[in-house]
Structure formats: C-alpha cells, structure tokens
BATIDO-588398 format. One record per residue (C-alpha): x, y, z; residue number from 0. Coordinates in Angstrom, 1 decimal, always signed. Each point is the difference from the previous one (the first is absolute). Example, Ala and Ser with C-alpha at 12.3 -4.5 7.8 and 13.67 -1.06 7.14 Angstrom:
<pts>
+--------+--------+--------+-----+
:     c1 :     c2 :     c3 :  nr :
+--------+--------+--------+-----+
:  +12.3 :   -4.5 :   +7.8 :   0 :
:   +1.4 :   +3.4 :   -0.7 :   1 :
+--------+--------+--------+-----+
</pts>
This chain:
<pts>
+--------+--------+--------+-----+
:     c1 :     c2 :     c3 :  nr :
+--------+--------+--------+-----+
:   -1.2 :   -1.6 :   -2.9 :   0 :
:   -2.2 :   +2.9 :   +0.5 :   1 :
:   -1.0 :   +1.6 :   -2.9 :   2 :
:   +2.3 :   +3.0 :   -1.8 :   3 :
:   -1.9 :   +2.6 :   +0.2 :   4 :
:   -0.2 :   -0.3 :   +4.3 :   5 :
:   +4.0 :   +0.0 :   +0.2 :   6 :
:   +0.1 :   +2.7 :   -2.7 :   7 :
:   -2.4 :   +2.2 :   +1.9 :   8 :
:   +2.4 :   -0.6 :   +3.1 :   9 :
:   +3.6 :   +0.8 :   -1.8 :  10 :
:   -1.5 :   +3.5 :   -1.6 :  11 :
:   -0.6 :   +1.1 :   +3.4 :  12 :
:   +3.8 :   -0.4 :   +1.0 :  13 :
:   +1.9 :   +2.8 :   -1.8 :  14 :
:   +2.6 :   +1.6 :   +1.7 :  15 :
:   +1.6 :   +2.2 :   -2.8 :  16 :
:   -0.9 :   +1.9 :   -3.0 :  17 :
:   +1.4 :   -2.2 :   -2.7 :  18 :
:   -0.5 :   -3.4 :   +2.9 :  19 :
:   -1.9 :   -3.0 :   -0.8 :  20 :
:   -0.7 :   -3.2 :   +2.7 :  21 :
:   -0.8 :   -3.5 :   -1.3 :  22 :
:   -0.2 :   -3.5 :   +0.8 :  23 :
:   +1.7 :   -3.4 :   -1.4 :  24 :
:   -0.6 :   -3.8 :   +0.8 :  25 :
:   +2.4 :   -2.2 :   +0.7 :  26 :
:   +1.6 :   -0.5 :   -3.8 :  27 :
:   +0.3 :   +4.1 :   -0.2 :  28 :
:   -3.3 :   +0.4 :   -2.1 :  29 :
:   -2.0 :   +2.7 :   +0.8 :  30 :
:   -3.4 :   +0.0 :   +1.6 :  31 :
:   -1.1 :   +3.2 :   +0.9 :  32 :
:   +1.7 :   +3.6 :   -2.1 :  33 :
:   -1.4 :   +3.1 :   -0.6 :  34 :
:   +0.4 :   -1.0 :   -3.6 :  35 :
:   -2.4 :   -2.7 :   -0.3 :  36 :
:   +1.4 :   -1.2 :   -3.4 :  37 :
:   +2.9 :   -1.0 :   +2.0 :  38 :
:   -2.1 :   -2.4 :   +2.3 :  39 :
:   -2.7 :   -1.3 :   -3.0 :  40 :
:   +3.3 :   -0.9 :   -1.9 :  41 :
:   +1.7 :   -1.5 :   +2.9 :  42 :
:   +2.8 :   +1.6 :   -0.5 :  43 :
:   +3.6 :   -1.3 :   +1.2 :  44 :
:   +3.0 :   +2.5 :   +0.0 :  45 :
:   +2.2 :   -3.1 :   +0.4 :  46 :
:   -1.4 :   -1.6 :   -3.1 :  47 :
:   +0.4 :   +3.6 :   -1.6 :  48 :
:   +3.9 :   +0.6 :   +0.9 :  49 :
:   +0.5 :   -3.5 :   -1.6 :  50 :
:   -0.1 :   +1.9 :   -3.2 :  51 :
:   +0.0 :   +3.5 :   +1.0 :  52 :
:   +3.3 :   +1.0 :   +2.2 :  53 :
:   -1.2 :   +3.3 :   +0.8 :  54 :
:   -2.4 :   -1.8 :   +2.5 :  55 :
:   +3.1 :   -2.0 :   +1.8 :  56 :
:   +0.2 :   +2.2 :   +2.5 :  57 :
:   -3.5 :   +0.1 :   +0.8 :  58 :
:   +0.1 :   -3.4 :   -0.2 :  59 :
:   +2.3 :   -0.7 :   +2.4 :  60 :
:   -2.6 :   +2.0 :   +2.5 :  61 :
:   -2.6 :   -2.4 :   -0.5 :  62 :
:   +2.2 :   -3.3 :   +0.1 :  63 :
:   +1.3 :   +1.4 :   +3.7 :  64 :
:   -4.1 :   +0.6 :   +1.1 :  65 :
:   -0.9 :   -3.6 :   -1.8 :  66 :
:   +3.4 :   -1.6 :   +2.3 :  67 :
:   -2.5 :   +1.4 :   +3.3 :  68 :
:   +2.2 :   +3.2 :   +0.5 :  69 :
:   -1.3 :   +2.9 :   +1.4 :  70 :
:   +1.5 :   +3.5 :   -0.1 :  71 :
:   +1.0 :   +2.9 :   -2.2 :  72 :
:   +2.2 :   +0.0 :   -3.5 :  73 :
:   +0.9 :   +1.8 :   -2.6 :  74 :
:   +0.0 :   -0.2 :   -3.9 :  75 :
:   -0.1 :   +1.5 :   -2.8 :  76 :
:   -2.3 :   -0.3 :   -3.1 :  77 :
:   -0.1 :   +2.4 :   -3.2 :  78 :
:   +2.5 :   +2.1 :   +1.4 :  79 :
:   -2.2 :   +1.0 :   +3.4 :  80 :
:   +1.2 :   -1.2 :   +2.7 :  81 :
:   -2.4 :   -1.8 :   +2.3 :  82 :
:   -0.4 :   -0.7 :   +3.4 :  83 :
:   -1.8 :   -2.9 :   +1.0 :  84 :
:   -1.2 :   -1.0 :   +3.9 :  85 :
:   -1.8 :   -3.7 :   +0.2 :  86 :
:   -1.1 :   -2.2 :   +2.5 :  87 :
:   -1.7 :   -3.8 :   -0.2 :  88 :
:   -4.2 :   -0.2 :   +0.8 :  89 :
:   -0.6 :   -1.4 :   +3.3 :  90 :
:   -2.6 :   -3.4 :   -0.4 :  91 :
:   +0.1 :   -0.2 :   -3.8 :  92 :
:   +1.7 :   -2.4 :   -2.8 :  93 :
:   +3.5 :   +2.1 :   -0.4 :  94 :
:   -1.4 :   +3.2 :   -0.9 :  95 :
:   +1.6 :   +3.1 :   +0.4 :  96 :
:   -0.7 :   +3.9 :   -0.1 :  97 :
:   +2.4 :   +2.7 :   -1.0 :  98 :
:   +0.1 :   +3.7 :   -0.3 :  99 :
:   +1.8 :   +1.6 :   -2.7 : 100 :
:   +1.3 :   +3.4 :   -0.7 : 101 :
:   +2.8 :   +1.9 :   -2.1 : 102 :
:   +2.6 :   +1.5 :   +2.2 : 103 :
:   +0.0 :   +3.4 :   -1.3 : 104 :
:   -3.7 :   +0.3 :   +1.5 : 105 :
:   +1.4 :   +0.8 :   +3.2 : 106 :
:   +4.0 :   +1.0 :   -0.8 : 107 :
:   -1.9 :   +4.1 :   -0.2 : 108 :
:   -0.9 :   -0.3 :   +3.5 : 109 :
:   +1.7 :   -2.5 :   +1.7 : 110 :
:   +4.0 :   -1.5 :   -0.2 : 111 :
:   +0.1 :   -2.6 :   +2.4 : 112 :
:   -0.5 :   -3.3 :   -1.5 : 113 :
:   -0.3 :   -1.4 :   +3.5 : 114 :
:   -2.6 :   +2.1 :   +0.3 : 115 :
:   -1.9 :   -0.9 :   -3.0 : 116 :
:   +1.2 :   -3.3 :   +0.9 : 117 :
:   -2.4 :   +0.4 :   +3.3 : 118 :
:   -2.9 :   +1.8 :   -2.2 : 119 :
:   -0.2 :   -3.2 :   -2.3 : 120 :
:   -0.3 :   -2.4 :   +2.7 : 121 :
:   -2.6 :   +1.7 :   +1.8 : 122 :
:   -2.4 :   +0.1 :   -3.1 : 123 :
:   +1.6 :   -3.4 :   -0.9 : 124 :
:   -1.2 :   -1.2 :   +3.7 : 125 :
:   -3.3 :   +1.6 :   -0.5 : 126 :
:   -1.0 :   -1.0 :   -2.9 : 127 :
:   +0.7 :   -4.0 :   +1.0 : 128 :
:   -2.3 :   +0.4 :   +2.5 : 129 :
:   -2.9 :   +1.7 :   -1.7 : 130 :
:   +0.5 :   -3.0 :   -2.6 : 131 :
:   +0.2 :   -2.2 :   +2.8 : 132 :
:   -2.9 :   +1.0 :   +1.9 : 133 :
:   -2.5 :   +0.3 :   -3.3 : 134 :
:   +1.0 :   -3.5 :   -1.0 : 135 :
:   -0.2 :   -2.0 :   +3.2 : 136 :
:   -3.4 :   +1.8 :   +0.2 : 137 :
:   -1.0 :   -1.1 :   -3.3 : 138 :
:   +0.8 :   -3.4 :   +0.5 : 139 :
:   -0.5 :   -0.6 :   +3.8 : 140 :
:   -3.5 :   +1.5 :   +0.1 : 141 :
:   -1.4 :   -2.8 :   -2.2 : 142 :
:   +2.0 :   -2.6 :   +1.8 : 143 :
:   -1.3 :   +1.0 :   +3.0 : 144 :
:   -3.9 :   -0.2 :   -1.8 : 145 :
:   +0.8 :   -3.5 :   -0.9 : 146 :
:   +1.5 :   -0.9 :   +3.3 : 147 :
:   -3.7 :   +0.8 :   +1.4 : 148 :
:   -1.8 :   -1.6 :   -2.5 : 149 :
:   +2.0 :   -3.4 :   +0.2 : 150 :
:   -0.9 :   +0.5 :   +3.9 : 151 :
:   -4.0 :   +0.6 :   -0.4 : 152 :
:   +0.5 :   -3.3 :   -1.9 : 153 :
:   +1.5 :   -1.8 :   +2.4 : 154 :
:   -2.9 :   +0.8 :   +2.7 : 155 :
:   -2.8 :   -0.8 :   -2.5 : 156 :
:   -0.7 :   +3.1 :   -2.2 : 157 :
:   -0.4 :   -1.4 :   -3.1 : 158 :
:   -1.7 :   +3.4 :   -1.9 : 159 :
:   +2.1 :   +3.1 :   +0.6 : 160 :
:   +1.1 :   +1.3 :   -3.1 : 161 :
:   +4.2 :   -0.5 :   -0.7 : 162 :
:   +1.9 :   +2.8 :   -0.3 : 163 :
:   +0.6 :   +1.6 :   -3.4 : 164 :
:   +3.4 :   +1.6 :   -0.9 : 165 :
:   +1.4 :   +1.7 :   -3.3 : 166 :
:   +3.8 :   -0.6 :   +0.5 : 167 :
:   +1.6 :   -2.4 :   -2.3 : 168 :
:   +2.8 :   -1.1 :   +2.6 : 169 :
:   -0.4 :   -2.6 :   +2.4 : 170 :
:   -3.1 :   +1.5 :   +1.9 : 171 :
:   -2.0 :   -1.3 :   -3.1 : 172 :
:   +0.9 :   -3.6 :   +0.3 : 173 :
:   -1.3 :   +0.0 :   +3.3 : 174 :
:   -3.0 :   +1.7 :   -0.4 : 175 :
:   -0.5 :   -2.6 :   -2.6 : 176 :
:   +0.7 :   -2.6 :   +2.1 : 177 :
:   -2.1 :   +0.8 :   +2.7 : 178 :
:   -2.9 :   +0.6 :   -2.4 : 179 :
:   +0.6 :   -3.9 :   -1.0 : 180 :
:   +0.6 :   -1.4 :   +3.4 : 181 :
:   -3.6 :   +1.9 :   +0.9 : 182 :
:   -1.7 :   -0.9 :   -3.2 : 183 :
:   +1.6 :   -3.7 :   +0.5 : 184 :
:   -1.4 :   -0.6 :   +3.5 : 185 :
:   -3.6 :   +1.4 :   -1.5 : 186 :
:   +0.1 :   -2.1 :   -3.0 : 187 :
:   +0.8 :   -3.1 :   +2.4 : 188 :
:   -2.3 :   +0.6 :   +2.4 : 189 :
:   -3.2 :   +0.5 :   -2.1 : 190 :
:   +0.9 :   -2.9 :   -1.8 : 191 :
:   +0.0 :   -1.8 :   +3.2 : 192 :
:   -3.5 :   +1.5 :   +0.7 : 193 :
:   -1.5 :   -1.2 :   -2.9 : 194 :
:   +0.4 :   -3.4 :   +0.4 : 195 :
:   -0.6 :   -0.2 :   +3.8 : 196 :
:   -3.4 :   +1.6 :   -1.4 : 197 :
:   -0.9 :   -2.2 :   -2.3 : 198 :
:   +1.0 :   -2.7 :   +2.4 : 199 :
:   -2.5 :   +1.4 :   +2.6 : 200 :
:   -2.7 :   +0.2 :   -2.3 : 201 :
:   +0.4 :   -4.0 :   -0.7 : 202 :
:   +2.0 :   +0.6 :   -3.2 : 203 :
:   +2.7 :   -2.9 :   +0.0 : 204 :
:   +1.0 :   -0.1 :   -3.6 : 205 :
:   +1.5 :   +3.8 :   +0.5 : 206 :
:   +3.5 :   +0.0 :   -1.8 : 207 :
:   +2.8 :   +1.3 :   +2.3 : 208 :
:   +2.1 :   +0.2 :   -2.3 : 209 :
:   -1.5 :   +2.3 :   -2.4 : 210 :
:   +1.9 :   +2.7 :   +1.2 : 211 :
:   +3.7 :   -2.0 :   +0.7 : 212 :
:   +2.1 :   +2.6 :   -2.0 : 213 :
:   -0.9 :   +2.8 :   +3.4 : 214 :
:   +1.8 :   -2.6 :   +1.9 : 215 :
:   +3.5 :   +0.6 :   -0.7 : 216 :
:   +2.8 :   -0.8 :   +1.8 : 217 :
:   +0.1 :   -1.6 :   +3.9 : 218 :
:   -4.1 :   +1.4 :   -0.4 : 219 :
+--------+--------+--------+-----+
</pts>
C-alpha cells in the first residue's frame, strides 16, 4: 500500500463543505487515508467501534454497505448531526474505497433539494475516485513499467544497467526486488562461470567448480 501520508495528501484536497471531510477505507472498513491522521496510525475501524459504542451504528452501517462493493449516497446520523455520506469503490486496487462526508445542515441555508445535493455529492464523490485512481495507478504503474524494461535489457544481453529503485511498500517493491535478484543472479552466475573457464584456459585443471554452487539455485 502506498504510504499514508500520499493518500492523506490526496483526501485534504477533496472538501466540498465547510464542516466536510473525505476519506478512504480498505476492504475490512479501516481507514487508510483521514485528515485526522490518528485515525489512520491507529487503524481505526468504526465497525469495531459500534460493537461497543451504539452511537456509531449508524455510521456503521455506511461503511458495511461501501465494504459489501456498493457505491452511492446515504445518510446517518452520529452525535446528534446528521450526516450525509456519498462513496464509491477504487478502480484497480484491493477493495478500497473513498467517501466524502458532510453534515446536512452545511448546505440546508442555501439549498433544499436533497436530489440536488444528492447530485453535488456524487460529482465530488466521482471526482475524487478518479484523482485517487489516477495518483495510485501512477504510483504503481510507473515502476512496473521500469522493471518491465529492465527484465527486457536482460533478456537481449545487458547485464549492467542499474534496476529500478522505488519507495512504495505495496507490491511495486516486491518486484523491484525481484528484478534486482534475477539481474544480480544472472551476474553472480555468469562470472562464476568466467572464472573457471579462465583458469581452465590458463592450464589450471584442479579449479573447483563448485566453490560457488550455492549461486546455482533452482533449474540454474
């Protein structure tokens, strides 16, 4: 996943209202990304909260819906404000979703129509899923694409190109760090192989092929 403060940066920017807030969850309804960063260092679950708090049933109920893969707009009401809630799922990630939040009253002053607001929500709601969507496929597709052209050079001879480097702790990193070991493998392996076809070609019989067996690891 990448890290909090990237998603954080990217829900502050999507505020709608006065008194609104936008936020993400994974797929078990914890949250991930909050303007309130305590909420996201302390993994915070609402559904785990109402288990023992029933003022957060309601809001509860919000999140199971977005966890179930629903998209749209509800309703509830928590501490006596009642809140309006539009959510939708994040295209080409592990169940996550993002949601914008607001009490009603912020726009009961200047607007009546619910549909209307209804329309207003799902807008930003629509929005904000694809500025989410966009920052992490970029994040993550950029370096998959730098691996995918290292693996390449490999495979027509270039055994020296630096590997790509990345900073994310999702997925990309396991393939950066996989490519670094295929390339560092085939280096290992081939050197090895150089140094006793050397010594061979200098006359050297008694040179130990095996010195260096553990590089050869699996169908190498």
């Amino acid at each position: 996943m990448p890290d909090e403060n990237f998603l954080n940066d990217i829900v502050a920017k999507t505020k709608f209202s006065e008194n609104g807030s936008s936020y993400m969850l994974d797929k078990n309804g914890t949250y991930i990304a909050y303007e309130l960063e305590d909420h996201v260092k302390n993994q915070v679950n609402i559904n785990t909260m109402a288990q023992g708090d029933d003022m957060y049933a309601e809001y509860a109920d919000v999140h199971t819906s977005m966890t179930q893969g629903n998209n749209g707009c509800d309703t509830y009401t928590l501490a006596g404000i009642k809140y309006v809630n539009a959510h939708a799922p994040v295209a080409g990630t592990d169940g996550w979703f993002v949601a914008v939040n607001s009490p009603i009253d912020d726009f009961t002053q200047d607007v009546k129509s619910d549909i209307l607001i209804t329309i207003v929500l799902v807008a930003v709601m629509a929005a904000a899923s694809f500025a989410v969507s966009f920052g992490i496929g970029k994040r993550i597709g950029d370096p998959v694409a730098e691996c995918a052209k290292r693996i390449d050079k490999l495979a027509n001879g270039d055994f020296t190109s630096p590997v790509p480097e990345t900073k994310s702790k999702d997925e990309t990193k396991i393939l950066t760090q996989s490519t670094t070991q295929v390339v560092n493998d085939v280096n290992n392996i081939i050197s090895d192989i150089g140094r006793v076809l050397e010594a061979m070609a200098e006359g050297d019989l008694s040179v130990d092929p095996m010195e260096n067996a553990n590089r050869y690891v699996g169908d190498y």
